[in-house]
N, C-alpha and C positions, 0 to 999 in steps of 0.2 A: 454427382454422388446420388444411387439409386436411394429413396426414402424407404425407409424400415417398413416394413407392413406389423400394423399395429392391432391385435386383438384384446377386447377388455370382456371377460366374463362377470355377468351380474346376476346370478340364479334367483333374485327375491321377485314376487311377486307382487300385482299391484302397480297402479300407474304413481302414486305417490312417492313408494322407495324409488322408483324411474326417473322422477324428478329432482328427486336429491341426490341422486348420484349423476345428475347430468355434469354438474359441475364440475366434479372431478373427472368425469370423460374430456372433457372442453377443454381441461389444463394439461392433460396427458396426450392431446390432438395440438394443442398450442407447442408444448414443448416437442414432439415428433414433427413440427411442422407440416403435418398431414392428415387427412380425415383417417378416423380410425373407424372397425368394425365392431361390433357389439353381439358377444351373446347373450339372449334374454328368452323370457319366458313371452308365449303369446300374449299375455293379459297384463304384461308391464305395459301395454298399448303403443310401445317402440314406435310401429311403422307409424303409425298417426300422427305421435306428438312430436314424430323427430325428422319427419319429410319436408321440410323448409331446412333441418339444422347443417350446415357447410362443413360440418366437425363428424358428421357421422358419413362414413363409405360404404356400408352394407348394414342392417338389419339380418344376423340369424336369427332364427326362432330354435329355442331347446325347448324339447318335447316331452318334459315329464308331469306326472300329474300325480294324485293324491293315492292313487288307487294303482301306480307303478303298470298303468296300459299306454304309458306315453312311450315314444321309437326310441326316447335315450332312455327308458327305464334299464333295468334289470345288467346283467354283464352283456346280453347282444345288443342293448340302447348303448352300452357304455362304448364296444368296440367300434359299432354304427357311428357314432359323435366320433369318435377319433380319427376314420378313414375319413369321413367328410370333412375338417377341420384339414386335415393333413394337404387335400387337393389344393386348400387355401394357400398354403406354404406363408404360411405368417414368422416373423423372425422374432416377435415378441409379443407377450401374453402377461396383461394384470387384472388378477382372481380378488376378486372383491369378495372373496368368502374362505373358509378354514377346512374344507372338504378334501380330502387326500385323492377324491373320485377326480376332482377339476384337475388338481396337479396331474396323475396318471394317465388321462387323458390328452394333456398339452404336451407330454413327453412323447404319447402314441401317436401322437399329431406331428414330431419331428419340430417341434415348438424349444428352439435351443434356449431361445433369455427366459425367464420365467419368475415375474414377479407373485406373489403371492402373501395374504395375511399368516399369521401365524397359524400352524397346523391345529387343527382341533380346540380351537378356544371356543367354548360355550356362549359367553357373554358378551355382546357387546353392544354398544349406543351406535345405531347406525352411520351419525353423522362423523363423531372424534373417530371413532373408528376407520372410516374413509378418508377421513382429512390426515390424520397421523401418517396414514399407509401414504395416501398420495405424496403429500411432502416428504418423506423420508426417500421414495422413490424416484421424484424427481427433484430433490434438493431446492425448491422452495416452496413462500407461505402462498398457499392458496385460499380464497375466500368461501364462505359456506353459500352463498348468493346464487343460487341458480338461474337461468337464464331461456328460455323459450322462445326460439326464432320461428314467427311466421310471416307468412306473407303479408307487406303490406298493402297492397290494391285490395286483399281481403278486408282485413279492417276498417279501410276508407265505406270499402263495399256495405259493412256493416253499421258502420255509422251514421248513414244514410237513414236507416229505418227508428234511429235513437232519437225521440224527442229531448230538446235540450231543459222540455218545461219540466223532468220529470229526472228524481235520483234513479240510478238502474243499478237494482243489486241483485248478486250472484247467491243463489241460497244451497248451500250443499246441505238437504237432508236428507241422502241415503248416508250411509257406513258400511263396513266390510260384515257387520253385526251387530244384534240389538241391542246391544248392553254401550255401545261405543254411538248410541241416537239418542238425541234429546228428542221428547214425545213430539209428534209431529201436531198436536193441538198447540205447544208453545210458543213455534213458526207459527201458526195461522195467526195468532192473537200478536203475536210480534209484528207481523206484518202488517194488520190491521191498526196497529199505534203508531208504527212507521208512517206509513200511509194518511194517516190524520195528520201528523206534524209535517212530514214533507212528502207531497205525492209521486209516487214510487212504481215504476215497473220493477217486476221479481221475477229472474229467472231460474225456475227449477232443474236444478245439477242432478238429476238421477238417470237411470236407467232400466231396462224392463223388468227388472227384479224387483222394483221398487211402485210400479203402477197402484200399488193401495195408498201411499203414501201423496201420490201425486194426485190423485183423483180426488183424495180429502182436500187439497186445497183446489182444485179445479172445479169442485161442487161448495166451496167456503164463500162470503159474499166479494174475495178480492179475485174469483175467477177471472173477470175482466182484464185486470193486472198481472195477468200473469200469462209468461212462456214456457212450455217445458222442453226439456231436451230428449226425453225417451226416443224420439225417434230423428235425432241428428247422429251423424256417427262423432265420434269424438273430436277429430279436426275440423267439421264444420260449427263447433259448441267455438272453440278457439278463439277467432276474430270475433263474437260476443262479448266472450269473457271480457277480450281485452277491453272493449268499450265500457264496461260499469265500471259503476264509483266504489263498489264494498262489496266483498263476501263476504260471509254471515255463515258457519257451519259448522257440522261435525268436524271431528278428523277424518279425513277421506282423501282420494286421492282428487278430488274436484280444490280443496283447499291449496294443495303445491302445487296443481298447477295455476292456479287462480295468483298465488306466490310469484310463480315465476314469470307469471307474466306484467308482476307489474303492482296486483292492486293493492288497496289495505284490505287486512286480512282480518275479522273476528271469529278466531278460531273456538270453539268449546271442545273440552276434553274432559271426559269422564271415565276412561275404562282404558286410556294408551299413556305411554309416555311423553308428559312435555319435554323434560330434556333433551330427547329424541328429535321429537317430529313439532315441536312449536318454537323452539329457539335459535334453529341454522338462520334464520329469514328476518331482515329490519321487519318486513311486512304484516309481519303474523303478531297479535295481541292475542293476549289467550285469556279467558275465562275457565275455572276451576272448580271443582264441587266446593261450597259452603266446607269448611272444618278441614280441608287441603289444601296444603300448598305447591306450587309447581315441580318440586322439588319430590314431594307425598304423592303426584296423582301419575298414575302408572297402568300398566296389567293390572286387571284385578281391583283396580277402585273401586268399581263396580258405585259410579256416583251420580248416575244420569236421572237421579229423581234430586238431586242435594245442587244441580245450576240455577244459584239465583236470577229469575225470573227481569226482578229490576236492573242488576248490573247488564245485563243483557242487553235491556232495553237502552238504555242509558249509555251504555258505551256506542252501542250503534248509532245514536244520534249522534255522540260527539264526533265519532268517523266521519260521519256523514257531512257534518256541520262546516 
């Protein structure tokens, strides 16, 4: 019996939504019994984080962008995506989104099965929203738990350079924006308590957009203790991650992946949704502006001056401990 060729479209950007919805790729490649194809945007960091994964058969890249100059922009990105899609000859397609453009498309592509969310729904929680579709689709319960295969000769590789005398924690202080960053004075001073009660390397989760941030702590007095990642590409960050005891961050996409691979997670959220993006994961603990509750802190909390300083500190210890 030839195996189905299986496509899953994922238009969200960001390596974080990438990591929550690996899951339900994994389950929709378990039950195809076969690796399945993925369309994604360049900057879900696909090829990176998913070149170890046995579940994924091809990485597309969809090419649209903010400012509609990407190759599937406009009605000739639209017919472009459909003739390339079509050469695939794929026999089944699930749209992880409510866009009529994806449907129209997988029809133009000769794409007969066609799973799809509901048409044009506005709202929804990234996770129940995935998890609903995929079990309804493939008739059972799936877990919200995602999972990150890499190699493991890498990690041995990386373990190698980890002192065992020292905690090693993973600090994610960039974000997608400024209003979703706790002040990056808060990290130095965190670190520096850390570091008193249990001595600590810190590795810094950012990237070139973020070099004022990094520099503050590289010129702080825990320079010594500290590695940054600006100029690792993302799969070589990977077998580090895996090696530390705690990340420690914003919401960002350094948090799910830090998630799926494994560690305890000290999420802070001030300006995104926890129900969303802090509760799919055993991993993830979350801290909350002062006078919100997880349930209150969302879009728009706009609460990155109201994270108590002490719980912070406090809970990271007991992680750690």
């Amino acid at each position: 019996k030839l195996k189905m060729k299986v496509l899953v479209i994922q238009p969200k950007i960001g390596m974080g939504d990438m990591v929550i919805y690996l899951l339900y790729i994994h389950a929709i490649s378990k039950k195809f019994q076969a690796p399945v194809s993925i369309l994604v945007k360049e900057n879900s960091r696909a090829n990176q984080l998913l070149a170890k994964d046995r579940h994924i058969e091809e990485v597309l890249i969809l090419d649209r962008k903010k400012n509609n100059s990407g190759t599937h922009d406009g009605i000739s990105g639209f017919l472009k995506l459909g003739k390339e899609l079509k050469l695939k000859k794929f026999d089944k397609v699930f749209i992880f989104n409510s866009s009529l453009r994806y449907l129209l498309i997988s029809k133009i592509a000769g794409i007969k099965n066609i799973s799809q969310y509901p048409l044009f729904r506005k709202k929804d929680n990234i996770v129940t929203s995935a998890k609903i579709f995929t079990e309804n689709e493939l008739g059972e319960i799936v877990s919200t738990q995602p999972e990150l295969f890499i190699n493991q000769n890498k990690v041995n590789e990386a373990k190698i350079k980890f002192s065992k005398e020292l905690k090693h924690i993973c600090l994610g202080i960039s974000a997608s924006g400024p209003t979703k960053r706790w002040d990056i004075k808060n990290f130095i001073k965190l670190c520096i308590n850390i570091n008193a009660k249990t001595p600590s390397k810190f590795y810094l989760a950012a990237g070139d957009n973020d070099k004022d941030l990094i520099d503050q702590f590289l010129s702080s007095e825990l320079s010594n203790n500290c590695i940054s990642f600006k100029d690792l590409k993302i799969r070589e960050t990977l077998p580090i991650i895996k090696n530390c005891n705690l990340y420690i961050g914003n919401d960002t996409g350094w948090l799910h992946i830090s998630s799926a691979l494994g560690l305890k997670c000290l999420a802070l959220f001030m300006d995104s949704p926890v129900q969303a993006y802090g509760k799919y994961s055993k991993n993830i603990n979350v801290i909350v502006p002062e006078g919100q509750t997880e349930e209150s802190t969302t879009h728009d909390t706009l609460g990155a001056n109201k994270i108590s300083y002490e719980k912070v500190l406090n809970k990271s210890l007991e992680l750690l401990s």
